[in-house]
C-alpha positions in Angstrom: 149.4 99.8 92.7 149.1 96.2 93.8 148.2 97.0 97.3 145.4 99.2 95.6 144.1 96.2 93.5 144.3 93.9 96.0 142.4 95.9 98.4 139.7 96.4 95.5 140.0 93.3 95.2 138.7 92.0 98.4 136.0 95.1 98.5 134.6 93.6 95.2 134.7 90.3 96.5 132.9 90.7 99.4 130.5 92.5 98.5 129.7 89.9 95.7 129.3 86.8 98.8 127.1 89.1 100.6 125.0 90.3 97.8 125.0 86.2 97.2 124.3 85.8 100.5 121.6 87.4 100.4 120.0 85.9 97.5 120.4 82.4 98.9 118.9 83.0 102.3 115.8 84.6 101.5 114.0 81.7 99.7 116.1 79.4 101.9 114.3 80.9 104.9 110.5 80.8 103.0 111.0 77.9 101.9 112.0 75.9 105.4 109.1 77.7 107.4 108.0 76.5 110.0 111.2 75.1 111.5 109.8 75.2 115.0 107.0 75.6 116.8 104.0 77.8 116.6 102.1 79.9 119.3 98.6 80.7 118.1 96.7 82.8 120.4 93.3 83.2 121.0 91.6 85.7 123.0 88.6 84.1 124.7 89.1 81.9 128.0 89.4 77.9 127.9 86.5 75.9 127.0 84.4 78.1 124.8 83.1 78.3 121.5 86.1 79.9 119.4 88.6 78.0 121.5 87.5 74.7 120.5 87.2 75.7 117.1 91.0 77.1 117.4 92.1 74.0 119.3 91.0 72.0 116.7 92.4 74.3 113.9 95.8 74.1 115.7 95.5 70.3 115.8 95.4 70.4 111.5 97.8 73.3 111.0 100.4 71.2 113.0 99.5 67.8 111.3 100.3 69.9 108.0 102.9 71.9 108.9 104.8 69.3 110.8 105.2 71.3 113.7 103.6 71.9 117.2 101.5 75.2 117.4 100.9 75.8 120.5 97.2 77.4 121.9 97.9 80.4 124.6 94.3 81.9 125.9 94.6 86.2 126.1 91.3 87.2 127.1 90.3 90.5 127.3 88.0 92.9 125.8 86.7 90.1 123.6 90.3 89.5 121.5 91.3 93.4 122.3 94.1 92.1 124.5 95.3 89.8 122.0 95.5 91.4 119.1 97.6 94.0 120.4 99.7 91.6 121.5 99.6 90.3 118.0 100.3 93.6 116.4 103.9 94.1 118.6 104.8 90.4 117.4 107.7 89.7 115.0 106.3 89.5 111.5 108.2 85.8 110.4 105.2 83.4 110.9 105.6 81.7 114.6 103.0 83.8 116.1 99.6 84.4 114.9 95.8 84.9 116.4 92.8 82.5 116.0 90.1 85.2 116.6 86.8 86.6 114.8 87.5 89.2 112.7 85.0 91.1 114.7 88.1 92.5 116.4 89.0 94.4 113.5 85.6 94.9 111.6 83.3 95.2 114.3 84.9 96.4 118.1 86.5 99.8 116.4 83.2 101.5 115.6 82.5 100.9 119.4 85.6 101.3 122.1 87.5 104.5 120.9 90.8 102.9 122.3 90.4 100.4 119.6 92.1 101.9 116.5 92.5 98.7 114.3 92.1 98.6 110.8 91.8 95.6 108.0 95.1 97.0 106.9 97.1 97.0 110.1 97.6 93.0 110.3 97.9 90.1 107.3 95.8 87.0 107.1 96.2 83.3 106.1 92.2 82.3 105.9 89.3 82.0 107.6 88.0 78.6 108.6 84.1 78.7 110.0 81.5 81.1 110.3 78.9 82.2 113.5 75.1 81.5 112.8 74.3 85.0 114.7 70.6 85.5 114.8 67.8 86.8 116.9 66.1 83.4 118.4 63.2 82.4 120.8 61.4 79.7 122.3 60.0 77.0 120.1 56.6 77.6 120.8 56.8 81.4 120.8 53.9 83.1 118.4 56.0 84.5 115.9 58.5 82.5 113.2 60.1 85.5 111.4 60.7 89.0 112.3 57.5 90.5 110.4 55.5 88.2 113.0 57.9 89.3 115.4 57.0 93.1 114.6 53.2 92.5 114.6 53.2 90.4 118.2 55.6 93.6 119.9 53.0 96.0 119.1 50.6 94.6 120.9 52.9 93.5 123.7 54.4 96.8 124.6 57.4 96.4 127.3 58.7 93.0 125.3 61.9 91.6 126.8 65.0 91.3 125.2 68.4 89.4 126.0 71.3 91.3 124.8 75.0 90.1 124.9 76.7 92.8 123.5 76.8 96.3 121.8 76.1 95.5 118.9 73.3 93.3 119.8 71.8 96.5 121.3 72.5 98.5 118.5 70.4 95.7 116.3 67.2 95.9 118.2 67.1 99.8 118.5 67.0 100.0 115.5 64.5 97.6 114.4 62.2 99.3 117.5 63.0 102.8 116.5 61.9 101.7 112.9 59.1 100.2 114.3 57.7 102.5 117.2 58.3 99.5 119.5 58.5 99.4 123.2 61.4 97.0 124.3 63.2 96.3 127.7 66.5 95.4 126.8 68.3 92.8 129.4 72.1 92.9 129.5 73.1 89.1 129.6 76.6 87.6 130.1 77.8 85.2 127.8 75.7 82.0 126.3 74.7 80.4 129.3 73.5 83.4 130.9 71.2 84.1 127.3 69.9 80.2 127.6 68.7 80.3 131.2 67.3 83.8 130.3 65.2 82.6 127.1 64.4 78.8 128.4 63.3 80.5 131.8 61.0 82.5 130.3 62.8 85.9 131.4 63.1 87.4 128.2 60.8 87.0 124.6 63.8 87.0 122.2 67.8 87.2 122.3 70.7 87.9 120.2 72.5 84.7 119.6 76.0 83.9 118.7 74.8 81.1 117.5 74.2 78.5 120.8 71.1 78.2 120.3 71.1 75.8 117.8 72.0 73.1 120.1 68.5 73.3 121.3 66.8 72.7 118.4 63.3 71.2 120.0 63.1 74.3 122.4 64.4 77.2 120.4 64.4 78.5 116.7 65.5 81.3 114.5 63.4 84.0 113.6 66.1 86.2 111.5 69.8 85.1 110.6 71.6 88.5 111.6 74.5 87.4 108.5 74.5 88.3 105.1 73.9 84.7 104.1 71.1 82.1 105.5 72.5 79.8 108.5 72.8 75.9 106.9 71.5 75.5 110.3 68.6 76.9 109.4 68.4 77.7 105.5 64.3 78.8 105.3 65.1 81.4 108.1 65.4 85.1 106.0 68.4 87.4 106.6 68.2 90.5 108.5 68.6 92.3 104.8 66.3 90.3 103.3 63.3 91.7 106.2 64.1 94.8 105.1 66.5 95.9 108.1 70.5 96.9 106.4 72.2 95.6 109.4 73.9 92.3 108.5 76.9 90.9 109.4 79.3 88.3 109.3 81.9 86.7 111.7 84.8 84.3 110.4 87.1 82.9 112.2 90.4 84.1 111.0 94.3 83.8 111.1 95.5 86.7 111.7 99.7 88.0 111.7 101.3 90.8 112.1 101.9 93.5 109.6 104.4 92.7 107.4 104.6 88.8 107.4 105.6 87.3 104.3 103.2 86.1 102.0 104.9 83.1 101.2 104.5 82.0 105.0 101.1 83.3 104.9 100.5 80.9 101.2 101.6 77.7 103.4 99.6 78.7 106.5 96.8 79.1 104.0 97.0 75.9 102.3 97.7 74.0 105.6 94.5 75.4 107.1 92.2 74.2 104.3 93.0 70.9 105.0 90.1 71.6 108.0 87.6 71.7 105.1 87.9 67.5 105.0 89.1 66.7 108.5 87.7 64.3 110.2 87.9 65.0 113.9 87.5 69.0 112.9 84.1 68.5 111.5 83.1 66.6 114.5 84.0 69.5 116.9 82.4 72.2 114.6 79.4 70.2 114.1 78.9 69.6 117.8 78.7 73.6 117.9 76.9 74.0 115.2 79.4 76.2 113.1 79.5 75.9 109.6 82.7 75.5 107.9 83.3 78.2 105.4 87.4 78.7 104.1 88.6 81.6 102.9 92.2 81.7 101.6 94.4 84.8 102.1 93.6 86.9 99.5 89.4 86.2 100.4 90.3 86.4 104.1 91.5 90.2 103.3 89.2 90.9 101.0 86.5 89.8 103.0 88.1 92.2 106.5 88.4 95.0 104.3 84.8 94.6 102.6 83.1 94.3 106.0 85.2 96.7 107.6 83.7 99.1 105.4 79.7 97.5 105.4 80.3 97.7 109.5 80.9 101.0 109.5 78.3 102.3 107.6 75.8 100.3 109.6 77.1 101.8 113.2 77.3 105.6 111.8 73.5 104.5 109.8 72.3 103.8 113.3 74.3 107.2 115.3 76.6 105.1 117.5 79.4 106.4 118.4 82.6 104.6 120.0 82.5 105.6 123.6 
């Protein structure tokens, strides 16, 4: 009988450290993080628009975390390659993507090998938002879209820069709409759509947003985002001229599936420090990006909510992914 109780004894006492065990380590562990450094990825090359904006995000997320987080470049397919990558990380909070959420809301509805969705990944904010509009020269005869409208019917054959799908998709629709004529000219990246509109090759180009560093030569006919650009706060929305076909891109932090939310709370809080940092307003306002944060629970809100506006907007206009 002894040998019995002892042995009970032990069971019951082990499993009484381990259930304590347990209970000790999990806030122990959520409330340490980070312990070590961070890699953030980002999938455009060095140099460009979003990676400046990301380098500059790491720079306050490791000021507030008190940790490094590293920037590694995984271009591909326009953040494709890195959000897979992303998506086969370890969900405990040392690896994450700076990226537009276009990758989930946007690039679906056109590649079929891209199967994301808003609820396949978690997110600690967004930061900034692109100015996307259509834009032409200064001195071109039109100012909005409606003037725009008027001057392509009598200048059948019109040129226009595109840099993307969806850019594509935006302007055959307002010409199918309109019984316009329009040659559309593929472009390759934002250098490619300035030499293209300052040289006179094309009439009008969809813009990420580059444009406004040209402010004496170029201008905004129609903000292609649900809200008017601070850039350019008179300029209408694409809605508001009568065409459905806005949207928005935020950069975003985005984890994998399954993260904890009290990593993605301190994440969250450390990234809104951007809102009043110095040298991060000075990068976004050389690129003319407008800071708008968005905590966790408006980051996902806001994926979800597009998501869903996105998709009715590419099936609206018949495009299917190919």
């Amino acid at each position: 009988m002894r040998k019995t109780n002892r042995r009970q004894l032990l069971r019951a006492a082990t499993a009484a450290l381990t259930v304590l065990a347990g209970l000790c380590t999990g806030p122990a562990i959520a409330g340490d993080y980070p312990e070590r450094p961070i890699t953030m990825l980002v999938g455009y090359k060095a140099g460009g628009q979003t990676d400046l904006v990301g380098r500059a995000a790491a720079k306050v997320l490791s000021d507030q975390l008190g940790v490094p987080v590293n920037v590694v470049n995984k271009p591909g397919g326009g953040g494709i390659l890195a959000a897979h990558e992303l998506s086969k990380a370890k969900p405990d909070g040392y690896t994450l993507l700076f990226h537009a959420n276009s990758v989930i809301n946007t690039v679906p509805f056109l590649m079929k090998r891209v199967t994301f969705k808003p609820e396949d990944f978690e997110y600690a904010g967004m930061i900034t938002s692109y100015q996307v509009g259509l834009a032409a020269q200064k001195n071109a005869p039109y100012d909005t879209l409606e003037e725009f409208v008027a001057w392509a019917r009598e200048n059948p054959g019109f040129s226009f820069g595109s840099l993307s799908p969806t850019a594509r998709m935006t302007m055959e629709v307002i010409a199918r709409k309109e019984g316009l004529d329009v040659n559309i000219v593929p472009l390759k990246g934002g250098g490619d759509l300035l030499n293209a509109l300052l040289g006179n090759q094309v009439d009008l180009v969809w813009s990420g947003g580059i444009h406004y560093k040209y402010p004496d030569q170029l201008k905004t006919i129609v903000a292609l985002t649900t809200f008017r650009h601070p850039s350019a706060p008179d300029v209408e929305t694409i809605d508001e001229a009568g065409y459905p076909l806005g949207m928005d891109g935020f950069t975003t932090l985005i984890l994998p599936k399954g993260t904890p939310r009290e990593m993605l709370e301190r994440l969250s809080t450390a990234l809104k420090a951007a809102e009043t940092d110095a040298t991060f307003a000075k990068v976004v306002a050389a690129a003319n990006i407008p800071i708008m944060y968005k905590d966790l629970d408006e980051a996902a809100a806001e994926v979800a909510e597009s998501y869903a506006r996105n998709k009715t907007i590419f099936e609206s206009a018949g495009i299917e992914p190919q």
